[in-house]
VEXBABA-873560 format. One record per residue: x negated, y negated, z of N, C-alpha, C in turn. Coordinates in pm, whole numbers, plus 32768, in hexadecimal, padded with zeros to 4 digits. Each point is the difference from the previous one (the first is absolute). Layout:
N
XYZXYZXYZ
...
***
This chain:
281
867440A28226807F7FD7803C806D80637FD9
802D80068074808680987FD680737FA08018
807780427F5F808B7FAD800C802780937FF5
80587FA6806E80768080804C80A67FD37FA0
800D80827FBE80957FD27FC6806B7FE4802B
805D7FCB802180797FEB804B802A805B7FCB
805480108082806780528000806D7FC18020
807C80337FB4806C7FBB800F805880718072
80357FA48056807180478066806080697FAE
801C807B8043802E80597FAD80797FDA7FFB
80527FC3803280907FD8801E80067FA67F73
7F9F7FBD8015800C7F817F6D8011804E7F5A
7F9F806D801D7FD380627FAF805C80367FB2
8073804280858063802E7FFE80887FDC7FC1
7FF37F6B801C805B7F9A7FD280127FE07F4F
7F787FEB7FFE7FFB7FD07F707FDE80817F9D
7FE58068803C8052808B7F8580737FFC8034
804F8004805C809980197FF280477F907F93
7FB27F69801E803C7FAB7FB07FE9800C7F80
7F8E802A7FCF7FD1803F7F4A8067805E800F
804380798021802180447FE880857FF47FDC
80487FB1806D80B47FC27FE87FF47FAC7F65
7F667FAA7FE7800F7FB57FA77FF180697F89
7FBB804D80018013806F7F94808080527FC1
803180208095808F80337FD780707FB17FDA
80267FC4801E80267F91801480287FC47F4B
7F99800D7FBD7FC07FC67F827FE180727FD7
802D80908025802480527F59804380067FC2
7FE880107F89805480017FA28051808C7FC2
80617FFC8033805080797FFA802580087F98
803C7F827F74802D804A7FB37FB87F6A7F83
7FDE80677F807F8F7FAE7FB680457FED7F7A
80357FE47FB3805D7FC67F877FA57FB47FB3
7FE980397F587FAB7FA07FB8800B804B7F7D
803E7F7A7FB47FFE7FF97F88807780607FEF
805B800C804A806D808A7FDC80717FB37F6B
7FFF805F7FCB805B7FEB7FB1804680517FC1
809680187FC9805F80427FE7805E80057F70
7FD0803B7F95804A7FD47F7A8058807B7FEC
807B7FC28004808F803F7FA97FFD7FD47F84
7FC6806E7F90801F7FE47F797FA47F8D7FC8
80777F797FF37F9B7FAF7FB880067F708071
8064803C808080137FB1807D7FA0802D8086
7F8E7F6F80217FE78001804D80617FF18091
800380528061800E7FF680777FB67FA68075
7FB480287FFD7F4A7FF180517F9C7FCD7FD5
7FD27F88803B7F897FC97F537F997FE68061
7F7E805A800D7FA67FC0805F80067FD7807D
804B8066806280177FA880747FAF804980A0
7FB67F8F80197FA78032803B80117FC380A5
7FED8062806280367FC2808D7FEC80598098
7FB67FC380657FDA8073808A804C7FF2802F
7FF5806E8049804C7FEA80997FA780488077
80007FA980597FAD8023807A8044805D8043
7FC78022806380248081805080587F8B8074
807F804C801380347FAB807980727F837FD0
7FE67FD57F8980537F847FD68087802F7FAA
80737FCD802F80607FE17FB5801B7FAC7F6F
7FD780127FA180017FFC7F4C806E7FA97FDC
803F7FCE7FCF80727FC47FB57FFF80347F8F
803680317F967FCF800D7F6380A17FD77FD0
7FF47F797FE380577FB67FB480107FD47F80
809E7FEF7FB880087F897FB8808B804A7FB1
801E7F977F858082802A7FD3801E806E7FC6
805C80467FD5802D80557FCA7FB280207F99
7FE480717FBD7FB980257FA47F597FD47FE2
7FD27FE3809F7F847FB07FF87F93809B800E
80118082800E7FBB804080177FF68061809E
805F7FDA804D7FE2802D80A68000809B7FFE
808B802E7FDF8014806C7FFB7F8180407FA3
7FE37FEE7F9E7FC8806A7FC27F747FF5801D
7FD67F9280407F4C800D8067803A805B8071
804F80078035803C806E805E7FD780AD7FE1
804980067FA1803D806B7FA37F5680157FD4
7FB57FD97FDC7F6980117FCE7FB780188078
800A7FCB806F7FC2800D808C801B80A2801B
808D7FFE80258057805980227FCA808C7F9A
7FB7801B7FAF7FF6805B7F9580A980217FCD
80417FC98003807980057FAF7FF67FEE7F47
7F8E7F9B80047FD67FF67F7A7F627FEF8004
7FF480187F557F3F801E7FDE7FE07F7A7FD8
7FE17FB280267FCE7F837FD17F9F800D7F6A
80017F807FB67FEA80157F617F567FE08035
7FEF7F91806C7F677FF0803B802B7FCC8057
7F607FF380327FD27FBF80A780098078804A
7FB77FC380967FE7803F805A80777FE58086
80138076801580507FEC80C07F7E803E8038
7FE57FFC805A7F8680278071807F7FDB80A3
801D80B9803B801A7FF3807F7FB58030805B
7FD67FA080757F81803480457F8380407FCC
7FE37FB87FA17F7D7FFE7FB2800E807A7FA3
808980327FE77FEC806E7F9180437FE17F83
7FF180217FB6805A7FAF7F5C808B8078800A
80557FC68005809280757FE780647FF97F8F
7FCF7F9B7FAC804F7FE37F8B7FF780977FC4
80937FE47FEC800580B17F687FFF80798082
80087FE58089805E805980658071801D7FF1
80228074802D80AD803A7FF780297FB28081
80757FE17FE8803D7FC180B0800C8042806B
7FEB809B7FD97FD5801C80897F85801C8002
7F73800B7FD67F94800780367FDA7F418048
805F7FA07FD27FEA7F758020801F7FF68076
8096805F800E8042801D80657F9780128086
7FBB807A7FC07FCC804680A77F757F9F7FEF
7FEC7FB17FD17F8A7FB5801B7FFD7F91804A
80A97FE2802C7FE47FB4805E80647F5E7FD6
8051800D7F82805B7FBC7FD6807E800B7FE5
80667FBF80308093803E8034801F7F807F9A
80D0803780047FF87F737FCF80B180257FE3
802C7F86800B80C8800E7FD680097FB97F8C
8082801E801080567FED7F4280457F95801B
80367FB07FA7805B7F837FDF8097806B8033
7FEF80697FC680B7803080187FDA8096805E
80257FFC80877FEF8045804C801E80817FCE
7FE880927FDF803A80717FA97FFB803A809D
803C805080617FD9805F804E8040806B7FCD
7FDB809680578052804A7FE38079800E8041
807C7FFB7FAA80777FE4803B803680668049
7FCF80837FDF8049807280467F8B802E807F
7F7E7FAB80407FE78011804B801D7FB0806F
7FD78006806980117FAA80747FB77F928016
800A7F8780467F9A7F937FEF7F7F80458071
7FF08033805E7F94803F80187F8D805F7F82
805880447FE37FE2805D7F827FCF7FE37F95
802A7F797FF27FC17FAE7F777F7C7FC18037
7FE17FEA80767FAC7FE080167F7E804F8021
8015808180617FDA80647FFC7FE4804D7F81
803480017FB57FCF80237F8A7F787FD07FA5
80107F65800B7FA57FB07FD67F578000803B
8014803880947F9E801B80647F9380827FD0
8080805A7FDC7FD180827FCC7FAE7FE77F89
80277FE47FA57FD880127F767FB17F707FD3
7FF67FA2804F7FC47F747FC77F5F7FE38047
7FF78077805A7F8E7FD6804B7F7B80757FCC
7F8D7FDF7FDC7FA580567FF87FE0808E8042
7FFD7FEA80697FF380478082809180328035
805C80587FA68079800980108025804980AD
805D7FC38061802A800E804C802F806D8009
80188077806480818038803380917FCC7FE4
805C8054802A80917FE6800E80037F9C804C
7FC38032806A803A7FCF80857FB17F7B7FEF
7F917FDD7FCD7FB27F828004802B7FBE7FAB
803F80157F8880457FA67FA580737FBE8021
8093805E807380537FEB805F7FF47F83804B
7F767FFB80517FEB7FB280717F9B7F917FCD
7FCA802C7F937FC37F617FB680A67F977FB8
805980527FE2806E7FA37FCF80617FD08076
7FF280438032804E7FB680A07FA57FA7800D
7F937FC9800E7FA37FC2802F7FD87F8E7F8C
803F800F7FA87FFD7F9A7F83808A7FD5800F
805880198013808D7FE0801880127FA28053
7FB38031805E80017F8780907FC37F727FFB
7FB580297F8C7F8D7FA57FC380607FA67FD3
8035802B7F5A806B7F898002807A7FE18006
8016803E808780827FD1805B806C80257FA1
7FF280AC7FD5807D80397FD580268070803A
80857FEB803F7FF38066806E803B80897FBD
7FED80787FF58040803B7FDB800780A38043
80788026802080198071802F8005804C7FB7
7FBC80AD80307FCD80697FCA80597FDF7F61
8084800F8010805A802E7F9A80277F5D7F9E
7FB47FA18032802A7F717FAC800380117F96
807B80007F927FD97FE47F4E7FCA7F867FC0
7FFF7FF37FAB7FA27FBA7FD080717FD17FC4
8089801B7FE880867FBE7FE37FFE7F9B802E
7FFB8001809F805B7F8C804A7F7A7FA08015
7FA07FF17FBD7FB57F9B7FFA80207F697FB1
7FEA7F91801680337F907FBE7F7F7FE97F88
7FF97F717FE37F967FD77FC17F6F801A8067
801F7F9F805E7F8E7FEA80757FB280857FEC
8088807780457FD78085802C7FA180527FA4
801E7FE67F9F7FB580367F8B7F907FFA7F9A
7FE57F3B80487F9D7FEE7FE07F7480308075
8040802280687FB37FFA808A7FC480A37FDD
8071805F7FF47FC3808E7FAE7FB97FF37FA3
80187FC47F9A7F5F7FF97F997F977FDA8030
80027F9280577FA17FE8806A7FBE80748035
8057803480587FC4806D80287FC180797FE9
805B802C7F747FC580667FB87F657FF27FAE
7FF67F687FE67F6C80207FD57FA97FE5806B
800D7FC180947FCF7FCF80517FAB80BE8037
806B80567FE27FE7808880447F9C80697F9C
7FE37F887FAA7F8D80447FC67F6B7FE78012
80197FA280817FA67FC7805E7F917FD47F90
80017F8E7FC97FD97FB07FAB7F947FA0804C
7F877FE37FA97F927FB0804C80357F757FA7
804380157F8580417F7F7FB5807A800F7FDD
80487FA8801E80A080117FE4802E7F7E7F89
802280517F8B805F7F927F8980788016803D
80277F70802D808A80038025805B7F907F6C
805380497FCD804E7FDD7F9A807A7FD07FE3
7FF47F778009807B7F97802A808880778092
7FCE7FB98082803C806A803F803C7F988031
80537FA17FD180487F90802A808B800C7F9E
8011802F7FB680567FF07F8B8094803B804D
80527FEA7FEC80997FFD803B80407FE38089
7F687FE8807C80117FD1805E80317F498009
802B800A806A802F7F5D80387FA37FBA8025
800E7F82804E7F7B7FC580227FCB802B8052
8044801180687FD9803C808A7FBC80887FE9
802580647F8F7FCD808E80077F857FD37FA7
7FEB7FA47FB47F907FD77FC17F7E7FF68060
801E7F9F80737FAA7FBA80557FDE8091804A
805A802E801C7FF0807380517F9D80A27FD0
80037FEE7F887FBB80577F997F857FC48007
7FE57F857FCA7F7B7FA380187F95801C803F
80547FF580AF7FAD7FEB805E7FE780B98025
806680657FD27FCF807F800E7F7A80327FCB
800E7FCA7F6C7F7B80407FD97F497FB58014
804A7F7880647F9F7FB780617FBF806F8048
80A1804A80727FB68015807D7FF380A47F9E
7FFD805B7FBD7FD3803A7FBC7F6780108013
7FCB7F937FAD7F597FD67FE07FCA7FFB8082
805B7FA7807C7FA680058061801880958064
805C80687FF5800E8046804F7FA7809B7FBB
800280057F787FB580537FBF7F957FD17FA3
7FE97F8F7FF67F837FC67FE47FDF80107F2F
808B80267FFA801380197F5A80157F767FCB
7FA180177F917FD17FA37F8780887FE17F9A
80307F8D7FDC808E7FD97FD47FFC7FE47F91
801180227F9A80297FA77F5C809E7FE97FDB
80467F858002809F7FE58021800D7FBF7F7D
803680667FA480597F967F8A807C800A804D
80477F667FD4805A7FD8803680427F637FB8
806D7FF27FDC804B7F6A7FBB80367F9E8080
800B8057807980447F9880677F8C7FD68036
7FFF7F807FE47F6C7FCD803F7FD87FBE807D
807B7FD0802680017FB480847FDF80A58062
803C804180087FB6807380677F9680587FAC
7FE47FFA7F817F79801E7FE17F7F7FB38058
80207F8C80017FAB7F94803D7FF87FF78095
8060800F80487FED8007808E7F5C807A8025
7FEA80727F8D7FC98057806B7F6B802E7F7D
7FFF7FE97F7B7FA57FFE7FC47F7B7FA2802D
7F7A80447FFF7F947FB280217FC77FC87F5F
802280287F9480007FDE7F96801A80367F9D
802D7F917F8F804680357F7F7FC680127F83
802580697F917FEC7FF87F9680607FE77FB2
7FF07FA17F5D808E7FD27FBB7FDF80227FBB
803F80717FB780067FFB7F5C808B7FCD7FB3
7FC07FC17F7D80567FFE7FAF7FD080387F4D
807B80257FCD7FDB80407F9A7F96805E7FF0
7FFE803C80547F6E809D7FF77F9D7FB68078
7FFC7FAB7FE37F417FA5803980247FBF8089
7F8D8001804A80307FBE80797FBC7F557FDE
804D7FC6800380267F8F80337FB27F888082
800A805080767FDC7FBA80657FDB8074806D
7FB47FC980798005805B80557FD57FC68088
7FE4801980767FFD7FB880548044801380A3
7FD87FA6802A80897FF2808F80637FD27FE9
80558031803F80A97FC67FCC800B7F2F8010
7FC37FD3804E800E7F7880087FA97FBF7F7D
7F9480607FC07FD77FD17F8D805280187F9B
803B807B7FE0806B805F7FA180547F997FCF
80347FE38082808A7FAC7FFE7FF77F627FC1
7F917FD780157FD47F907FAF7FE27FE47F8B
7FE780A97FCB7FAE7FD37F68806C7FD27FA2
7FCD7FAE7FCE80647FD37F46802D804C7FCA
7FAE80657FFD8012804E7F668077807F8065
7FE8804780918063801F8034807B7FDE801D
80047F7F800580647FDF8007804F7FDE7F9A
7FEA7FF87F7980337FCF7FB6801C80A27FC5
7FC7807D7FF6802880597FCD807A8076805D
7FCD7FC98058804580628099806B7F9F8066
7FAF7FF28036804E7F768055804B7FC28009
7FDA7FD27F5A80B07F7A800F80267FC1804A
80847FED802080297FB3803780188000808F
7FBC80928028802C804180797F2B7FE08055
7FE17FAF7FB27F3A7FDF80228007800280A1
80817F607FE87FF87F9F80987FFD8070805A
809D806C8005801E807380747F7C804A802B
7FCC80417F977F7E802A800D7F777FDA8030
7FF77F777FEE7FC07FAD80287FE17FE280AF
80B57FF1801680137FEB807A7FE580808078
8034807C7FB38001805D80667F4880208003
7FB47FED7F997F76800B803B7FB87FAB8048
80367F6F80017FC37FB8805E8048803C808C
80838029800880357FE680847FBB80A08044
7FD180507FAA7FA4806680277F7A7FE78026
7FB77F8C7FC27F787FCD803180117FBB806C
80587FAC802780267FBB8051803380518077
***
């Protein structure tokens, strides 16, 4: 007796590797955090803190003041040598990198206090960043027309000769934006980029580095204290407090935990609370 093997329709075939494949990508893990930790002297910073991030998702990395954000940044960032643990970006270990070999590997990232250069132009500052932040360093002329083209991105308009004077808060946070954005980054640390804005420029910042992710498909890690527009656009959070993380999760779980709320949260839980349901909803 002869058995004849099925064959499956190639269309079906077709289907379910495209669908393994989205589910693959989809579910990499772009950036790998474990066991990092950070000692000043006889002061821990960083105590063991271990945490992914998928390819594609917007990060939260929260909690109070002196809980550690900045300086898991600053350790990511090769700004600093971590005392241990591992960072792994895109499956390579980069801990104990200079910030710019982190740089051209594919990780950008802004400051709490916007520094540009003041005696250049807001094109120029950006263009600059194009030049010198990207592996594969650009031309003149391609560094020029990649910062016009990041400018437009986040809706800062600026003519050839714009200073970087007559910029406000907004304006200036939107250039740091841009300037690391033009180092065409596969992961972007964005670093409390809410701080001196209003509500409206808050919400409006928010939902930028939303359509950001979906228009260049860049991977997000957002320390940030304003939480109600942290929460509108994070797919999930990490909390540290005191060096260690704490909690981690989806923001409708985040926002619930005890121990978050009682170290972070406060009294401000309910607000937080509310703006993530009225986002699930």
């Amino acid at each position: 007796m002869v058995h004849h093997r099925q064959i499956l329709p190639l269309t079906i075939v077709t289907t379910v590797t495209l669908v393994t494949a989205f589910k693959i990508f989809t579910e990499l893990q772009m950036l790998a955090v474990s066991g990092l930790t950070k000692v000043f002297g006889g002061f821990t910073a960083v105590n063991g803190v271990s945490f992914e991030v998928k390819q594609g998702e917007i990060l939260g990395l929260i909690g109070p003041n002196g809980s550690g954000k900045s300086t898991t940044f600053n350790l990511i960032a090769g700004a600093l040598a971590p005392s241990a643990g591992s960072i792994r970006f895109l499956g390579r270990e980069i801990s104990n990198w200079p910030p710019f070999r982190v740089a051209h590997a594919g990780v950008g990232r802004t400051f709490q206090v916007p520094r540009p250069f003041r005696r250049l132009s807001i094109i120029e500052n950006v263009a600059l960043a194009a030049y010198y932040g990207q592996a594969d360093r650009p031309t003149r002329e391609q560094a020029f027309s990649q910062a016009k083209e990041i400018l437009d991105l986040v809706r800062l308009r600026a003519e050839p000769g714009s200073r970087v004077d007559g910029l406000g808060a907004a304006g200036l946070k939107k250039l740091e934006l841009a300037r690391a954005l033009a180092t065409q980054p596969k992961l972007l640390l964005a670093d409390e980029s809410l701080g001196g804005l209003d509500e409206q420029e808050m919400n409006q910042a928010a939902d930028l580095l939303a359509e950001i992710r979906k228009q260049r498909g860049i991977t997000i890690v957002w320390v940030e204290h304003i939480m109600g527009a942290l929460m509108r656009v994070v797919d999930r959070c990490v909390v540290l407090d005191h060096g260690e993380v704490i909690a981690q999760g989806k923001p409708e779980v985040v926002a619930h935990d005890p121990r978050v709320i009682e170290v972070y949260l406060g009294t401000d839980a309910k607000d937080v609370q509310a703006t993530v349901a009225a986002r699930s909803g």
